[in-house]
Steps between C-alpha positions, in 0.01 A plus 500: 500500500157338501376353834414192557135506431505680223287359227769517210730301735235189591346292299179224540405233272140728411792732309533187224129520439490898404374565170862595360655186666271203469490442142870482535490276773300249361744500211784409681291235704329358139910456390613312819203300466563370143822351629415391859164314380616369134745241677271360771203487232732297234603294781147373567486467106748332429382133546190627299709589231697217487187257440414723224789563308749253663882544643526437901869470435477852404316701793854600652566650192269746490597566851820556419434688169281738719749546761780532253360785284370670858870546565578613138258753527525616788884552445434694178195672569711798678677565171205462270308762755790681460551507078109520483318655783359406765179464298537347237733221667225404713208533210764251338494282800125483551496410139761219500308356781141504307712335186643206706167441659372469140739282400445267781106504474558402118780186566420264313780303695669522837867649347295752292374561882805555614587755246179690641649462853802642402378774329251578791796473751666817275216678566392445848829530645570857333186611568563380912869696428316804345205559744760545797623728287206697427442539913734756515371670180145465522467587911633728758798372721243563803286145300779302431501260784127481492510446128787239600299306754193530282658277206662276714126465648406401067721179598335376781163560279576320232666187704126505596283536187741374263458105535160621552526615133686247350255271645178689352676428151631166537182338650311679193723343262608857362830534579603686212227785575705515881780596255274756284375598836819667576638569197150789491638594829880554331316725266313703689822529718686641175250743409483644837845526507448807220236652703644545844837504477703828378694487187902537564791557279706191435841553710799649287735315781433095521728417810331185545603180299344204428666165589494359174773186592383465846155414376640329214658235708194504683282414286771226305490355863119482548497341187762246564353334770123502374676353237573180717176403490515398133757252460412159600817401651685584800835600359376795293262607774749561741735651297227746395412604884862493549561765210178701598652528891839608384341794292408626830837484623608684168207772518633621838862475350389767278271705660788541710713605256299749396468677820211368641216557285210234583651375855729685683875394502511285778193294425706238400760483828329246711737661798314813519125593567438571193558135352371319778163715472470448132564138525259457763217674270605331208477178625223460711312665170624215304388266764166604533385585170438126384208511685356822360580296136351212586288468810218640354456157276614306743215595760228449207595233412621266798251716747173544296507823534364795280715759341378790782604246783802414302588862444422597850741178677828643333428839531476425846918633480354789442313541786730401783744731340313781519343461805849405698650760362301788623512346828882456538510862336582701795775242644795672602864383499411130485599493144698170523258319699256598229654403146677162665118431629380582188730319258402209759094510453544512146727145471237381756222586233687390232557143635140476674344618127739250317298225679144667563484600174472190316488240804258736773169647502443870384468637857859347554634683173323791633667518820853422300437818264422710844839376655688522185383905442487569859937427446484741214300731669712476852842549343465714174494856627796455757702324165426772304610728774806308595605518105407853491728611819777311402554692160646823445306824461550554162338115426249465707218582274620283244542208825074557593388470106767181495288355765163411306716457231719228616136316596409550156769312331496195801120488361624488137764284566241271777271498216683375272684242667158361620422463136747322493482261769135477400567352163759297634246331754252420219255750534525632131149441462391591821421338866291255510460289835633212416883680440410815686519352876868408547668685185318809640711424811794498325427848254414704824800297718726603239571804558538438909884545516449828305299593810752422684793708362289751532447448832881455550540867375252642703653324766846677502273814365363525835818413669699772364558812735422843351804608499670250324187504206636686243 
């Protein structure tokens, strides 16, 4: 038995920067990267792009197109590593990124755009799925958590240099060289892929399937309610959202029939942990993400401000997540108080940012973005382990990767349905201050009682004794 010192047993951070480990490292950091920065950069872009090349009523779309092949991908990538390799599935992701960034640097209009997006959402969210796989391929077991905390450290970078980016671009006029930019970066990410990782035999055994229906319905109910936006009277609109909400009903209906294969069984029982956490996360994602959509246009144009300042104001959510997260980290057995608290801040930001953001100054929607991530950041790790616990052994793994996923599709579905609401308000061809002060109001204000059954959920959440969870 080794002791406790002994060096094969401990590890420090100056082990990732050996001459056997770093090139690897920086590999895996390079691959979060192109995900974790892309979004925040094409946020800032996005009102850029629209004065080029047109379609405001569109930006939730390629939200939702990125967020909707994210899941895709990273729901099939396990199989494809497994049919291919290792290698060559994630030389195929790195290159499916670099083609959807070329796609979107060449749109000649905002839907050919949102093809890019989508295409780019493929490949950033398998190569996310296929770098955690490569950890335990590429490093010792003593470096995983380092390797771990490191990448979750490439998020926290690029929620700091990526408005920054998007900014550099946008003020320049270039934003289709942002897109070129990383699209070079996808690339060099493929082609490293062949020199650092080891080649592996496809698997003879596929045990893992992918969710063809469940994402199916999915994406049919994405569609649906982005759909809304179209149709110029009231009628067909709401029968669209209601058609694109009932698909959710129906994708848990069958994901549930098939054993649990995207969200574990009882994701749907709102009468168990389980439901109530997924709810919550769902929600509150769909609450929230209207102003990631649209705040960024909003604050140029009703605020004066530049793209960098624009940028910066909305990812302040960013920022109080993060930072209120690692200091609630070590909070013991408080778990209630936490995600009810939580669930509360983020309602709180959602209705202060419904009026600040149009109606207030920018250091008001600043504060509103803090209290609105601060909730997220306050309440998500005790969800997540309050989902977790409740489940049996044998599907909690599938219950932790549900988590991020379930705040995927609110996004796609938020995204979408602010689209929606957007074109409904008048704002197909943009915001412009005459329309943007009080039907700004009412975009962002929309999506309030969303908040709030969110909030509901997290309220019995946190109410529910442990053993009575599962």
């Amino acid at each position: 038995m080794s002791s406790p010192t002994d060096p094969s047993e401990t590890s420090g951070w100056r082990d990732l920067l050996t001459p056997a480990l770093a090139s690897r490292f920086a590999f895996l950091c390079l691959g979060i990267w192109l995900n974790a920065a892309d979004a925040l950069v094409t946020v800032t872009l996005t009102p850029t792009i629209a004065r080029d090349i047109g379609g405001f009523q569109y930006f939730g779309w390629a939200v939702a197109a990125f967020l909707l092949a994210s899941i895709v991908a990273g729901a099939a990538s396990g199989r494809v590593s497994l049919m291919l390799g290792l290698r060559p599935a994630t030389a195929l992701a790195g290159l499916a990124y670099a083609l959807g960034c070329a796609i979107s640097a060449l749109a000649p209009t905002f839907l050919i755009f949102i093809v890019g997006r989508l295409v780019q959402g493929l490949g950033a969210g398998a190569v996310v799925a296929l770098c955690y796989v490569a950890i335990n391929a590429m490093f010792p077991e003593r470096l995983w958590v380092r390797v771990y905390g490191a990448i979750a450290g490439v998020w926290g970078v690029a929620t700091l240099f990526g408005p920054m980016i998007g900014a550099v671009f946008a003020q320049g006029g270039m934003w289709r060289d942002a897109f070129w930019f990383f699209g070079v970066q996808g690339l060099i990410f493929m082609a490293a892929t062949f020199l650092l990782m080891k080649k592996s035999a496809p698997a003879e055994a596929l045990k893992s399937r992918v969710p063809i229906p469940q994402l199916t319905v999915l994406t049919l109910g994405v569609t649906l309610i982005a759909a809304a936006g179209l149709v110029s009277t009231i009628l067909p609109a709401v029968l669209l959202g209601v058609a694109g909400m009932s698909c959710l009903a129906l994708l848990l209906r069958i994901d549930a029939r098939a054993g649990g294969v995207l969200l574990p069984l009882s994701a749907g029982d709102l009468t168990r942990a389980a439901g109530l956490g997924y709810l919550m996360i769902f929600a509150l994602e769909v609450a929230t993400i209207a102003f990631t959509v649209y705040g960024p246009a909003f604050v140029q144009v009703l605020h004066g401000a530049s793209p960098l300042v624009a940028g910066y104001v909305i990812t302040a959510i960013a920022a109080g997540w993060t930072i209120v997260a690692m200091l609630v980290a070590g909070i013991q057995n408080r778990d209630g108080l936490m995600i009810r608290g939580g669930a509360t801040l983020v309602v709180i930001g959602t209705v202060w940012g419904a009026w600040a953001v149009p109606l207030g100054s920018i250091p008001q929607i600043v504060l509103a973005m803090i209290v609105m991530g601060a909730g997220f950041g306050m309440s998500w790790a005790f969800a997540a382990k309050r989902i977790v616990a409740s489940l049996p052994e044998g599907e909690q793994p599938l219950g932790s990767s549900a988590v991020p996923t379930a705040q995927l599709i609110g996004g796609a579905f938020g995204a979408a349905a602010a689209s929606a609401v957007a074109g409904a308000l008048g704002f197909a061809d943009g915001v412009e201050p005459g329309n943007g002060a009080i039907n700004g109001f009412t975009l962002f204000a929309a999506f309030i009682p969303v908040s709030l059954a969110g909030w509901l959920a997290a309220w019995r959440l946190g109410g529910l004794e442990p053993a009575v969870q599962g």
